[in-house]
N, CA, C and O atoms as a DFTB+ gen file, in Angstrom:
408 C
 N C O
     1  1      77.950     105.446     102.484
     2  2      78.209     105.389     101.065
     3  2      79.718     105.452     100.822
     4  3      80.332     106.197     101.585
     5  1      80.479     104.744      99.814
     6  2      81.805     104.568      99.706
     7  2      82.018     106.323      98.824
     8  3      81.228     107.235      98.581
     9  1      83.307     106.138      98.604
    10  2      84.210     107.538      98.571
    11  2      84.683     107.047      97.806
    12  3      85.130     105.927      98.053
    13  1      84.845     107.628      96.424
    14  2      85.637     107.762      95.069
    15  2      86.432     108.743      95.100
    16  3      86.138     109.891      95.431
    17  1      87.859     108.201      94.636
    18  2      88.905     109.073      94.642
    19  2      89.292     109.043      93.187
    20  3      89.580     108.071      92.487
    21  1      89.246     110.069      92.947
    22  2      89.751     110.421      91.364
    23  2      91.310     111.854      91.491
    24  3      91.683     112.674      92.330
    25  1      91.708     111.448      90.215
    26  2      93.400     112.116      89.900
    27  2      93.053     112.582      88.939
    28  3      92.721     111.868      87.992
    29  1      93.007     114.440      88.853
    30  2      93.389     115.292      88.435
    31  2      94.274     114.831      86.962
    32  3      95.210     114.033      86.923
    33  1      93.633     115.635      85.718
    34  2      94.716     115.425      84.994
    35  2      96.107     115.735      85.622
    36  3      96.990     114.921      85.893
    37  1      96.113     116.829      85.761
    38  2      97.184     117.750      86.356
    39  2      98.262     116.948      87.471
    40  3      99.481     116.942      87.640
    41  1      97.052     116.271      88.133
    42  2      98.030     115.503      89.103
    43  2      98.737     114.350      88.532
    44  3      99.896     113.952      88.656
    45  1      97.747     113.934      87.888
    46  2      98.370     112.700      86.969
    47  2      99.587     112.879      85.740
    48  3     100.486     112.083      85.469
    49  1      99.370     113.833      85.284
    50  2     100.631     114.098      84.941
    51  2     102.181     114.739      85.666
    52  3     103.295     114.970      85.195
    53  1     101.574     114.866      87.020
    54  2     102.520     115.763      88.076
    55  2     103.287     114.006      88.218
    56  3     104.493     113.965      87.972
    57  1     102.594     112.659      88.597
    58  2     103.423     111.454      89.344
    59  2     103.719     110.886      87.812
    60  3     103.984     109.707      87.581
    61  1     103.637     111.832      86.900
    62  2     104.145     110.901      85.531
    63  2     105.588     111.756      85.598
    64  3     106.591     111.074      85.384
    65  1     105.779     113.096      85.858
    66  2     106.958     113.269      85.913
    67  2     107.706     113.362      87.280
    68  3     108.880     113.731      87.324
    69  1     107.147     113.090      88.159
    70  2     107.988     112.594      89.548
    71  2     109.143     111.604      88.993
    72  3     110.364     111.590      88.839
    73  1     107.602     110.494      88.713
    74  2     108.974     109.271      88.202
    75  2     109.499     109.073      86.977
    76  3     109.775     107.950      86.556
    77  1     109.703     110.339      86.206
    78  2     110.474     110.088      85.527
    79  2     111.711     111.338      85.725
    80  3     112.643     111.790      85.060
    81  1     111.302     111.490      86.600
    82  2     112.818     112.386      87.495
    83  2     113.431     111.718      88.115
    84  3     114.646     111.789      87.933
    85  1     112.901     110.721      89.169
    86  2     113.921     109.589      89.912
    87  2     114.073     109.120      88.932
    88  3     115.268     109.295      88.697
    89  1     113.325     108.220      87.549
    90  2     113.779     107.242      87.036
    91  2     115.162     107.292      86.389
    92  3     115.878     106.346      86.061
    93  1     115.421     108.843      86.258
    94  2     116.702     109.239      85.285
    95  2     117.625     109.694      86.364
    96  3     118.818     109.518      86.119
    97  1     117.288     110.304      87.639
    98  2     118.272     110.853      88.673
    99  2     118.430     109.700      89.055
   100  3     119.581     109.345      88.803
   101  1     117.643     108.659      89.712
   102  2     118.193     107.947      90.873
   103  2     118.126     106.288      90.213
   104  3     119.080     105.699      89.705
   105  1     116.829     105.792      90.373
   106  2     116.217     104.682      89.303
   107  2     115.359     104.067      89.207
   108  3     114.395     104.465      89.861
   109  1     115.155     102.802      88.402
   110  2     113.875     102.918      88.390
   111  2     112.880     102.040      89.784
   112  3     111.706     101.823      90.084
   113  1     113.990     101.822      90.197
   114  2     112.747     101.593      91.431
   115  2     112.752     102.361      92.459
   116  3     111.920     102.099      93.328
   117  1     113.628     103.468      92.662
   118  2     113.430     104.631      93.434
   119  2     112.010     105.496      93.154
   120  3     111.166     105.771      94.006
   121  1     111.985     105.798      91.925
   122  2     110.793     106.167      90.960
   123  2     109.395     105.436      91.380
   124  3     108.281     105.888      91.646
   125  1     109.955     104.041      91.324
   126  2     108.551     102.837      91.694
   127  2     107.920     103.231      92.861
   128  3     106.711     103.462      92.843
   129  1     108.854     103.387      94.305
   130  2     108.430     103.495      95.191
   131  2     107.913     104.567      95.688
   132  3     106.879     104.547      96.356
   133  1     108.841     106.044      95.310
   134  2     108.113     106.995      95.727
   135  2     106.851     107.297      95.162
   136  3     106.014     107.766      95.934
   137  1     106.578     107.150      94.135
   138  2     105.317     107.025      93.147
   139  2     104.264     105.987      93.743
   140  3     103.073     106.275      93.863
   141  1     104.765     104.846      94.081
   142  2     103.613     104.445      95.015
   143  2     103.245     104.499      96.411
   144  3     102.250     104.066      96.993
   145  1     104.676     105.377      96.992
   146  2     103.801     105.628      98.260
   147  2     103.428     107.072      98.560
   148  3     103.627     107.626      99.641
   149  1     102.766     107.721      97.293
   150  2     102.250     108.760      97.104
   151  2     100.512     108.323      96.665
   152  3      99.434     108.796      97.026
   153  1     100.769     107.550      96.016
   154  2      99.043     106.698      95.770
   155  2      99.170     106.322      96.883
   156  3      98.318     106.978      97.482
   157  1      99.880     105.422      97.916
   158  2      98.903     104.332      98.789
   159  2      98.308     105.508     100.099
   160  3      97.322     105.332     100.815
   161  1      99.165     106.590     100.113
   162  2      99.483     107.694     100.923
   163  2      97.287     108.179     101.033
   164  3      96.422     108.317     101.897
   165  1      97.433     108.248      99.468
   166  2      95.557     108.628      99.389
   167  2      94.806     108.138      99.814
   168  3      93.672     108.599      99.947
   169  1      95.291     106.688     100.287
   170  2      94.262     105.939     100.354
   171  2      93.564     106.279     101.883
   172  3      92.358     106.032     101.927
   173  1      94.082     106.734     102.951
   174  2      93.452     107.193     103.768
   175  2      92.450     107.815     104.071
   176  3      91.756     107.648     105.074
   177  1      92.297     108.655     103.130
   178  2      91.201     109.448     102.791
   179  2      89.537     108.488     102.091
   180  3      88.422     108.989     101.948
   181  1      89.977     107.011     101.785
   182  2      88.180     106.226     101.804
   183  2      88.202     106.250     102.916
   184  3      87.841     107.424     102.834
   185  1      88.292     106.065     104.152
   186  2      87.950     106.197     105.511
   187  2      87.420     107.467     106.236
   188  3      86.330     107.743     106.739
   189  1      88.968     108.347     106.062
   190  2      88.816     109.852     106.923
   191  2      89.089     110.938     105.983
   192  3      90.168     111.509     106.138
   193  1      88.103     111.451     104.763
   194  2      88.263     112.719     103.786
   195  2      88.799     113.710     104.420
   196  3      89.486     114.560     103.854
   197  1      88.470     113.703     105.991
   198  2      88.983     115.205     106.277
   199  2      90.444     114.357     106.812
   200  3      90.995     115.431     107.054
   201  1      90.948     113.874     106.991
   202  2      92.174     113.439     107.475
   203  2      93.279     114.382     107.100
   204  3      94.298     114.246     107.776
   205  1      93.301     115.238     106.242
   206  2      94.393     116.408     105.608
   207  2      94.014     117.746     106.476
   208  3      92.968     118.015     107.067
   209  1      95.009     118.355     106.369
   210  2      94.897     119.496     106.716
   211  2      94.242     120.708     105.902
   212  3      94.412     120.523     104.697
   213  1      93.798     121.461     106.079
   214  2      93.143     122.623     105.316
   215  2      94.582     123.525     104.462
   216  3      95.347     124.136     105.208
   217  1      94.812     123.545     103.197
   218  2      95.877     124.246     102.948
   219  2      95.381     126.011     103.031
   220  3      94.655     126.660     102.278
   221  1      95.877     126.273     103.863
   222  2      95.813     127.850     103.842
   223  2      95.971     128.504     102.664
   224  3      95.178     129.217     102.050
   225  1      97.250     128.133     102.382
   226  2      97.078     129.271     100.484
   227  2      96.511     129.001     100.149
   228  3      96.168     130.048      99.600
   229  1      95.668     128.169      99.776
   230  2      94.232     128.173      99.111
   231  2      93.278     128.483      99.595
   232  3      92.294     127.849      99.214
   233  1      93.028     129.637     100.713
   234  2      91.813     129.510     101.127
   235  2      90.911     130.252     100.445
   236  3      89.724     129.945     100.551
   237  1      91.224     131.145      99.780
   238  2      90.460     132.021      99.174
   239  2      89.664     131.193      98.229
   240  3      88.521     131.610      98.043
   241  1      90.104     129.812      97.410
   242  2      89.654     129.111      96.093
   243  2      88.031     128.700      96.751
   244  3      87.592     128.740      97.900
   245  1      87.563     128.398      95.757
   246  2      86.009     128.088      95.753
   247  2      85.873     126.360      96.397
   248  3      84.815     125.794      96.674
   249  1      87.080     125.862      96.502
   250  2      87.044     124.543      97.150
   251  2      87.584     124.385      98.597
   252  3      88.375     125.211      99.053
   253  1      87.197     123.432      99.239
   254  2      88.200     123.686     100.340
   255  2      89.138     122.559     100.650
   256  3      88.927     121.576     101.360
   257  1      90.334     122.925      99.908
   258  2      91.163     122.363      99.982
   259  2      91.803     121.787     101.126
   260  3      91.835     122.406     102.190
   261  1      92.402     120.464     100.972
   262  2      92.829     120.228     102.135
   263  2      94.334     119.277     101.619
   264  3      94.361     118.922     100.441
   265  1      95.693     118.852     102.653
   266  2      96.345     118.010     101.946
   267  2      96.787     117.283     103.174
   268  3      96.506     117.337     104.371
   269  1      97.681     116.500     102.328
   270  2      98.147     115.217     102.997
   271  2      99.519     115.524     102.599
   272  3      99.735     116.390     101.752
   273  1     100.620     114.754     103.256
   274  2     102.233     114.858     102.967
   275  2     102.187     113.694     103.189
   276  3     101.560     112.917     103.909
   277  1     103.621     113.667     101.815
   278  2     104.044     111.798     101.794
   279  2     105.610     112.258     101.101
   280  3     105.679     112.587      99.916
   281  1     106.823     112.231     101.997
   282  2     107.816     112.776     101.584
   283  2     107.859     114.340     101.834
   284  3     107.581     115.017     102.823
   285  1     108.456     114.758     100.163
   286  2     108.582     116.387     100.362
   287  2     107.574     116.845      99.858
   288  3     107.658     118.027      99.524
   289  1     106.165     116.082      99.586
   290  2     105.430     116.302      98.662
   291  2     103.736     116.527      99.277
   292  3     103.206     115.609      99.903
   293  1     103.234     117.419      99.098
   294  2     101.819     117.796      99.499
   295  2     101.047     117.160      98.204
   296  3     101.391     117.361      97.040
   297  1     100.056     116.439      98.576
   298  2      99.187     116.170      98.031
   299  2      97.811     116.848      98.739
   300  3      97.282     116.864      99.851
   301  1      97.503     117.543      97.031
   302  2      96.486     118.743      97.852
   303  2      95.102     117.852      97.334
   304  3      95.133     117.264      96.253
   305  1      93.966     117.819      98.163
   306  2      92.521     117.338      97.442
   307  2      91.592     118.372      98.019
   308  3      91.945     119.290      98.760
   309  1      89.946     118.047      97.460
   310  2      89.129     118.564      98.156
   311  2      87.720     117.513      97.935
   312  3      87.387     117.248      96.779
   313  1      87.141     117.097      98.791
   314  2      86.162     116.662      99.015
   315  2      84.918     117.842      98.737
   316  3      84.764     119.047      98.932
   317  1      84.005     116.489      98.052
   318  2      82.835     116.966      97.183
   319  2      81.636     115.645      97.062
   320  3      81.814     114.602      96.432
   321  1      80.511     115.985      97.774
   322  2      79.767     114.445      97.777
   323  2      80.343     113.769      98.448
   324  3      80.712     114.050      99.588
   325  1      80.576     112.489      97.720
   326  2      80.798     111.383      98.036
   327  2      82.070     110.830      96.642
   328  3      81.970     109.958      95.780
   329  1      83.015     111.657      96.919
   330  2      84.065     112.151      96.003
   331  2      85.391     113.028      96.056
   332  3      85.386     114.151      96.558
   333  1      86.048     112.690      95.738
   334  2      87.991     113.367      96.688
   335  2      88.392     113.683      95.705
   336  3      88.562     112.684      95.007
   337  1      88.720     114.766      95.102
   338  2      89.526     114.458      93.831
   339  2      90.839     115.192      94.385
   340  3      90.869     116.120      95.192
   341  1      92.114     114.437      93.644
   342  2      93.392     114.794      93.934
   343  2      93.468     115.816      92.983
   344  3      92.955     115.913      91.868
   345  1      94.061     116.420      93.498
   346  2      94.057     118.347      92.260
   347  2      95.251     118.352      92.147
   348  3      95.639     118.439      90.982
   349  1      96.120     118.283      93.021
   350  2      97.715     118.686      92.574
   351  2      98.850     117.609      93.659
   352  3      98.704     117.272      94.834
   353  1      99.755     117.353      92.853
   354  2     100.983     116.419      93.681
   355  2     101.866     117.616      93.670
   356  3     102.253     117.959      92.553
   357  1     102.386     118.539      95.002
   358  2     103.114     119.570      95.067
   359  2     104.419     119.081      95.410
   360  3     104.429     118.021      96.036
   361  1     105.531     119.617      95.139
   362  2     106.814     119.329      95.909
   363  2     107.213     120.354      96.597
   364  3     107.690     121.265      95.920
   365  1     107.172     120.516      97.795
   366  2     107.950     121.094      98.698
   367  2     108.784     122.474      98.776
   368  3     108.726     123.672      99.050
   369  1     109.534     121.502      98.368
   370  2     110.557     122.254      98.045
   371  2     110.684     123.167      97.034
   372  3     111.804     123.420      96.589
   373  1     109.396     123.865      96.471
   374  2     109.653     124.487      95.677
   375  2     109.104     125.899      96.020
   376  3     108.572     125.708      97.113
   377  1     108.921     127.282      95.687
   378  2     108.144     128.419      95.984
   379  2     106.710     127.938      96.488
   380  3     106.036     127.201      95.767
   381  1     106.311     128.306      97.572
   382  2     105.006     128.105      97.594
   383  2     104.256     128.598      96.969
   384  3     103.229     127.957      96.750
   385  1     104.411     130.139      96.305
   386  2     103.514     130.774      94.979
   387  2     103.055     129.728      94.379
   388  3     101.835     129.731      94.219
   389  1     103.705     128.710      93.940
   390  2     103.536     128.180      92.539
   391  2     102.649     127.024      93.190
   392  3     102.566     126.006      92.503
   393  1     102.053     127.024      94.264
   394  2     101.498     126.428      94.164
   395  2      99.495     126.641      93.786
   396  3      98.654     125.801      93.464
   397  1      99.388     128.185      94.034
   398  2      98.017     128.492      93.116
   399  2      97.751     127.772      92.358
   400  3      98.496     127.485      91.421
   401  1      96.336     127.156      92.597
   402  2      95.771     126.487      91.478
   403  2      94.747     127.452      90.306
   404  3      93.928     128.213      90.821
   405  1      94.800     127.410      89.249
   406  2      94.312     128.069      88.698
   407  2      93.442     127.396      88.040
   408  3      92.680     127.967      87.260
């Protein structure tokens, strides 16, 4: 059975302001690209869902999270059914606290 990948409001608004951080720091096709090779990055996951790693700080959550890196950026999901949903586009570089999902 095929694998539906769905984006998180949350996430979806996380690659709405990625690129509009390159688009104003760097430009707009810096923006273009990292933004899409953060989608094409997912696409691995119609094949191999578990292909990510298990994120440890989350282990306690009721899902079991897992992510993928594309850049400085964790893309966290969790598989459900026959279903991936992207929960959060993390950057790196930032406190890992903040990355609790709540």
């Amino acid at each position: 059975m095929e694998i539906t990948i769905l984006w998180s409001e949350i996430a979806e608004r996380q690659l709405k302001e990625i690129f509009q951080f390159y688009a104003e720091q760097a430009s707009l096709n810096v923006a273009r690209k990292i933004v899409t090779e953060l989608i094409n990055r997912v696409s691995i996951l119609e094949k191999n869902p578990f292909a990510g790693q298990k994120e440890e700080l989350l282990a306690d959550s009721e899902f079991d999270f897992r992510y993928l890196v594309e850049g400085n950026y964790k893309i966290i999901y969790w598989k459900d059914d026959h279903r991936i949903t992207i929960a959060t586009v993390f950057d790196c570089r930032q406190n890992p606290i903040k990355m609790i999902i709540k």
